[in-house]
N, C-alpha and C positions, 0 to 999 in steps of 0.2 A: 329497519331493513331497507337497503337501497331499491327503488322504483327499476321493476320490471320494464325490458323495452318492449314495446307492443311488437308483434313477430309479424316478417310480411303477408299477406295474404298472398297464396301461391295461384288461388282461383282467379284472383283481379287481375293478377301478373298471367296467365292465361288466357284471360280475356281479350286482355290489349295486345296482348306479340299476335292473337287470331285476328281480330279486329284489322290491326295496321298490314297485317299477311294478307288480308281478303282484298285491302283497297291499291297496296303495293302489287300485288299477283294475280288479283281476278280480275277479269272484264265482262263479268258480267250486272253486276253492281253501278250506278249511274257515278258513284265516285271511285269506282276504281279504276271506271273506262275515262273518266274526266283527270284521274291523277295521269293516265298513261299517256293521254294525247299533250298534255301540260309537260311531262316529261320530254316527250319526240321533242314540242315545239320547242322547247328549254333547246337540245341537243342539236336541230337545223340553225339555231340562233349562233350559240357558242363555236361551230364551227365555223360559220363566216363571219365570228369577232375574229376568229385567227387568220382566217384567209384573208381579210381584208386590213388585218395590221401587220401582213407581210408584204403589202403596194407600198413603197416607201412615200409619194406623198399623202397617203392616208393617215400612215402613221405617225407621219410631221404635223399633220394637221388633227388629228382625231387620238393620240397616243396614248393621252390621258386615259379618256373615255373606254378606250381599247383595253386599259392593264385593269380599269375599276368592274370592265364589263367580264372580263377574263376570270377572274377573283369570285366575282358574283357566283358565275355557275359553277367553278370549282366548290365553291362552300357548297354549293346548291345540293350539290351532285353527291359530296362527300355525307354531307347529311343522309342524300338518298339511299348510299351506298350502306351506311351504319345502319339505317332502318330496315334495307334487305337481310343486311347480315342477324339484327337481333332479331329480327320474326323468322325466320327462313328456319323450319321445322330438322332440318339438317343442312349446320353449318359448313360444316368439311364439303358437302356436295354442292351448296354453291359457290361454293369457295373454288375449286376446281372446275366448275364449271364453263362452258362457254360465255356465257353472258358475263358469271363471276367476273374471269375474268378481262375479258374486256372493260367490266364498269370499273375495275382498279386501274386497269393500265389506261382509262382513260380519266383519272384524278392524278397521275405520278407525275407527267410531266409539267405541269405548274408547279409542285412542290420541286421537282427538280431544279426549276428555273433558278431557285436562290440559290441554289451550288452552282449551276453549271447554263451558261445565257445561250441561248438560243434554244432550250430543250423544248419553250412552252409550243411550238410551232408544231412538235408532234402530237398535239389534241387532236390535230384532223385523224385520228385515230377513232373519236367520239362517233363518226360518218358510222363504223359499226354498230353502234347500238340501236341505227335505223332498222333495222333487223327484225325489232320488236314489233312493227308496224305490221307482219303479219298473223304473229299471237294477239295485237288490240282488236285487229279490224277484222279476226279471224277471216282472213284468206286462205284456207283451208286447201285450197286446189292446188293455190301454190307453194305450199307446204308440203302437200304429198309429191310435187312433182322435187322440191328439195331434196326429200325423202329417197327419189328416185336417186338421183345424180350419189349421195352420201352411200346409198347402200352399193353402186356400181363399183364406186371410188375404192371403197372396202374391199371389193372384190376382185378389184384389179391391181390393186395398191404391191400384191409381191409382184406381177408381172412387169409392172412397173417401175418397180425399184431395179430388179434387175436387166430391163433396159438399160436405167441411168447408171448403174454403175458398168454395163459392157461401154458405154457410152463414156463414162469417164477415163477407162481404159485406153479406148480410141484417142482421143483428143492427149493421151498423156503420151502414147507412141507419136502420134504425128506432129507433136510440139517437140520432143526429144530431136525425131529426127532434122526436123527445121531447124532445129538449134544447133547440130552437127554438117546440113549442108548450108545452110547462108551463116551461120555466125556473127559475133558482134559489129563486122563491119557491117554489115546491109539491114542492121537492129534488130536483133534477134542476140541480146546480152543474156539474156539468161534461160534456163530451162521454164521457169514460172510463165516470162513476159510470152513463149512459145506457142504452152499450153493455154495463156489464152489468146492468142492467135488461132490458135485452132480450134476453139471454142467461137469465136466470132465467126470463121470461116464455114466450118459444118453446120452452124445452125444459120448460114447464108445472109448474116444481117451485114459485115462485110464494110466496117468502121473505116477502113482502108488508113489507117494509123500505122498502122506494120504491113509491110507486104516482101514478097521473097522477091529477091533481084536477077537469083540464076538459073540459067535454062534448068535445072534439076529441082531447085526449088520451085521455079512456076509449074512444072508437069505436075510434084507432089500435091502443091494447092490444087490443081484439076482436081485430082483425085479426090481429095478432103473434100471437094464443090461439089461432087459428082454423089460421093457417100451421103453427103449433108441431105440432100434432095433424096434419096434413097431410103434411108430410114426417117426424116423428119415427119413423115404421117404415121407412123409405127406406135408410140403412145397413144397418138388419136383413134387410129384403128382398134385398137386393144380398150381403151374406155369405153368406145362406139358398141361394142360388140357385148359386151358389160350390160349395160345402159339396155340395151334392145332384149338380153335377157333377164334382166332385172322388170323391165317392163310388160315383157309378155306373162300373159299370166297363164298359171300352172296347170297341165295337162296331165289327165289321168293317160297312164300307158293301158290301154283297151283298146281294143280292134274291136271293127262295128262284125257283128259274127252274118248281118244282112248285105252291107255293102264295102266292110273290110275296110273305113277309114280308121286310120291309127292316131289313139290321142285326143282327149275330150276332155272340155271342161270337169275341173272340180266338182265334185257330188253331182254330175250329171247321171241323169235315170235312161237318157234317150238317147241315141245318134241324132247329131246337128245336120247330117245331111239326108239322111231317109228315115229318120224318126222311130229307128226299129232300139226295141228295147234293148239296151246294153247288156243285161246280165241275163238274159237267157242262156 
């Protein structure tokens, strides 16, 4: 009878994806906080092998060194990348993830390099994965204050969409119409090149690449200058106000029944300003 193959052990294989998860993922372990900071340093290094083989005489001089040192942390990185993926207790969630993603898109453009020359320069992409610095070093405060901004964002994110598309509208009327009063002679060939004329002009940055030539086109630009300064604090406003209630924190609706203030902290038993018991 031919020799049984010895079957894996699924507990050893258990072991190791936990083991490499705890040193990969945890910081609280002195080699998982030692793998992380080896990582960062890996990640500040590999960004300024690229920045600095985009000085061209760096790169006459250093090119070699620059494509071996490139290489190095791509493998580096690509390894790391396969060891998150095979220990990571759900694939598909770090796979979509934020971090996921970024630790891939920050391995693609070297492998792109061989199709397509110039792509490796988008690693400065890697600059994201600094990120991490506040899960190793657990900066916790400023996590929460992350925390803040993210959950504003979310909650302002329709009023803000539908800013930017009355806003798209705008810019597509006031390019149409420049394109009908100055026309190709005074550069204004097409409805596109228009629309973003009036994109540069509303939001006041003001490239002076195209500009209107006739008394009807300069008035219109007034106007598009005038709108631009008008609503250009209006997304700001609208996050600001987000943000401030996102951060204050949540008040019971109670009226003090002693001195009649409205609005107290969570699980409070007392009025914050005369001390008289709330729920009398």
């Amino acid at each position: 009878m031919p020799a049984k193959k010895p079957l894996k052990n699924p507990i050893n294989n258990s072991l190791i994806k936990n083991k490499i998860h705890i040193i990969i993922e945890g910081t609280d372990t002195p080699a998982g906080k030692l793998f992380d900071v080896l990582i960062l340093v890996a990640i500040v290094t590999s960004v300024l092998v690229v920045m600095f083989d985009s000085v061209l005489f760096l790169r006459l001089q250093y090119g070699r060194l620059f494509f071996v040192a490139e290489w190095f942390f791509t493998v580096l990185f690509t390894i790391e990348y396969a060891l998150r993926l095979y220990s990571s207790p759900n694939r598909r969630r770090y796979v979509t993830s934020f971090y996921g993603v970024v630790d891939l898109l920050a391995l693609l453009p070297t492998y792109l390099s061989l199709f397509f020359a110039g792509t490796h320069y988008l690693l400065v992409v890697r600059i994201l994965r600094i990120l991490r610095i506040f899960r190793v070093f657990r900066l916790k405060s400023y996590m929460q204050q992350a925390g803040f901004l993210a959950a504003a964002f979310k909650t302002s994110q329709h009023k803000i969409t539908v800013f930017f598309l009355s806003l798209l509208l705008l810019v597509t009327i006031f390019g149409s119409v420049l394109y009908v009063v100055e026309g190709p002679e005074n550069g204004f060939t097409s409805i596109p090149l228009s629309i973003y004329w009036a994109v540069v002009t509303l939001t006041t940055v003001g490239y002076g690449d195209i500009s209107p030539k006739t008394p009807i086109g300069q008035a219109i630009a007034s106007m598009v200058m005038i709108t631009g300064y008008a609503i250009i604090a209006v997304p700001t406003g609208i996050f600001t106000a987000e943000l401030t209630r996102t951060m204050r924190p949540q008040l019971q609706p109670i009226s003090c029944p002693n001195c009649g203030k409205f609005g107290h902290a969570t699980n409070a038993k007392f009025c914050d300003r005369c001390g008289h018991d709330l729920h009398v």
